[in-house]
N, C-alpha and C positions, 0 to 999 in steps of 0.2 A: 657561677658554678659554686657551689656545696665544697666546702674544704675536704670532707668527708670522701667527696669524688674523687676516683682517678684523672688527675689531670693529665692533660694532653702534652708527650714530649713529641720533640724533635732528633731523628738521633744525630749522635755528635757528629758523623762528617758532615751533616747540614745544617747544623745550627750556627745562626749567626754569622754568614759568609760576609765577606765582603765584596762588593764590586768588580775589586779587581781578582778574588779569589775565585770569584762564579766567570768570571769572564776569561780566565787564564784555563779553566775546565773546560766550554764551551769550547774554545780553538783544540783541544788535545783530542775532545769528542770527536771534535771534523775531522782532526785528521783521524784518528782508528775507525771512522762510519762513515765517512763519506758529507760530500756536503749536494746541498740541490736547492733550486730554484723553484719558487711558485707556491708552498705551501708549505708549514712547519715542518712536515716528516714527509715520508718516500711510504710510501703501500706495500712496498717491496722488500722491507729490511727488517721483522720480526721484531724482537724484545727492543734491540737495539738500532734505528732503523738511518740512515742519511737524513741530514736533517740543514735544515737553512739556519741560516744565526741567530734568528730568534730561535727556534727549535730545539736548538742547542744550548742556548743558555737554560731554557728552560730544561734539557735536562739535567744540567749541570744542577741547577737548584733544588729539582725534585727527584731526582734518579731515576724518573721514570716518565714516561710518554703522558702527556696533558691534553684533552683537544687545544684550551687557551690559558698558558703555560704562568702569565704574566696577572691574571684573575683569582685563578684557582689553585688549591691543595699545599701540602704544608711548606714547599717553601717560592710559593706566589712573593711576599715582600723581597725576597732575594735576587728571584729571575727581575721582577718591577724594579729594584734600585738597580740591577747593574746594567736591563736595557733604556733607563733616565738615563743614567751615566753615558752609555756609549751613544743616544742621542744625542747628548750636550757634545761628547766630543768630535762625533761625526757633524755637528752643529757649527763648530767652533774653528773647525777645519775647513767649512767652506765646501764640506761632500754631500752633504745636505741642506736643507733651507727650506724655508717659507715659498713653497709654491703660488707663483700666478700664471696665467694663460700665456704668456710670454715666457716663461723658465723654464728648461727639461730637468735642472736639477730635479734629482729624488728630493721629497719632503720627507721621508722615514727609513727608518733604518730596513723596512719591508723592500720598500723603493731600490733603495742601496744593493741590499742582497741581492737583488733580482737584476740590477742594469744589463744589459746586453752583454758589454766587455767584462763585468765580472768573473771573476776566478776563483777558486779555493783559498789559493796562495794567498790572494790578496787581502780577502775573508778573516782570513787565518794572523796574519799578520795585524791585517787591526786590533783585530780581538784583543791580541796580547800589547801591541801600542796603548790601546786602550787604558789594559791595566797596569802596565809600566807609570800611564800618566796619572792613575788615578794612586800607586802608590807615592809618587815623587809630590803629588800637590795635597797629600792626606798626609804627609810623614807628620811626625810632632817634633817636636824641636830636641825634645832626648835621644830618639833616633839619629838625627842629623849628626847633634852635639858627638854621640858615641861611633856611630861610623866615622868621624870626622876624626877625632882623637884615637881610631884604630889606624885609620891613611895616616896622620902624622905620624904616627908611631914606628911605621914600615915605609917612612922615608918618600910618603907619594902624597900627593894633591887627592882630594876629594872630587869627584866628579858625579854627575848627574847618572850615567850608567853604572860607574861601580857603586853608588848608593842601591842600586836596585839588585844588582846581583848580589850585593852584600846581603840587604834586606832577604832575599830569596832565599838565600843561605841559610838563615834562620829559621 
């Protein structure tokens, strides 16, 4: 592109998300829209519509309805890193896997959404487990360091939860 050109932004509540920031939006989505089974969005729900956890992330990243949310439009790289990520963690947990003719486990987080005994709740809760674990395993070591010397300071241990609600806080 021509410098001369208008370049292309992104506005700032979506630039540059992270993982666990797209992924902590997608659970708030389900719960104020509703969540569903079988296809990214509901036919049924206008601008804002119920939507499946893929559907959701993706509009947590795009603010707006995508046919293929994780491909296309300006924050494709965002919805794509933070449904890798909950792959990997739904991966890591053993809720998903490598399918053979013998496994009913889901192979994908599509699989996941959709199981039979799925729930919202449950849905919902990952989401945000999710991104609890992706801030606790992404923290840098100055975060650590300075929430660590905030807890000693007010006479408490450090722990893996008030790291994140500490972090949150900010």
């Amino acid at each position: 592109m021509n410098p001369t050109q208008k370049q292309p932004t992104t506005p700032g509540a979506l630039a540059d998300l992270a993982p666990a920031d797209t992924l902590r939006c997608a659970a708030r989505y389900l719960e104020i829209h509703g969540w569903i089974k079988g296809t990214y969005y509901s036919n049924q729900g206008g601008t804002f519509p119920p939507a499946c956890a893929v559907g959701a992330i993706g509009m947590a990243a795009h603010g707006r309805l995508l046919a293929v949310p994780a491909e296309r439009g300006p924050g494709a790289r965002d919805c794509a890193r933070a449904l890798d990520y909950l792959t990997d963690y739904l991966t890591d947990l053993g809720i998903i896997t490598c399918g053979d003719d013998w496994n009913t486990t889901p192979v994908d987080t599509f699989g996941w959404n959709d199981r039979d005994d799925q729930t919202a709740e449950q849905v919902i809760t990952t989401l945000r487990a999710a991104a609890d674990n992706y801030d606790w395993s992404h923290a840098t070591a100055e975060q650590l360091e300075t929430y660590a010397e905030h807890e000693y300071a007010n006479e408490s241990l450090p722990t893996r939860e008030g790291f994140l609600a500490w972090i949150g806080a900010r």
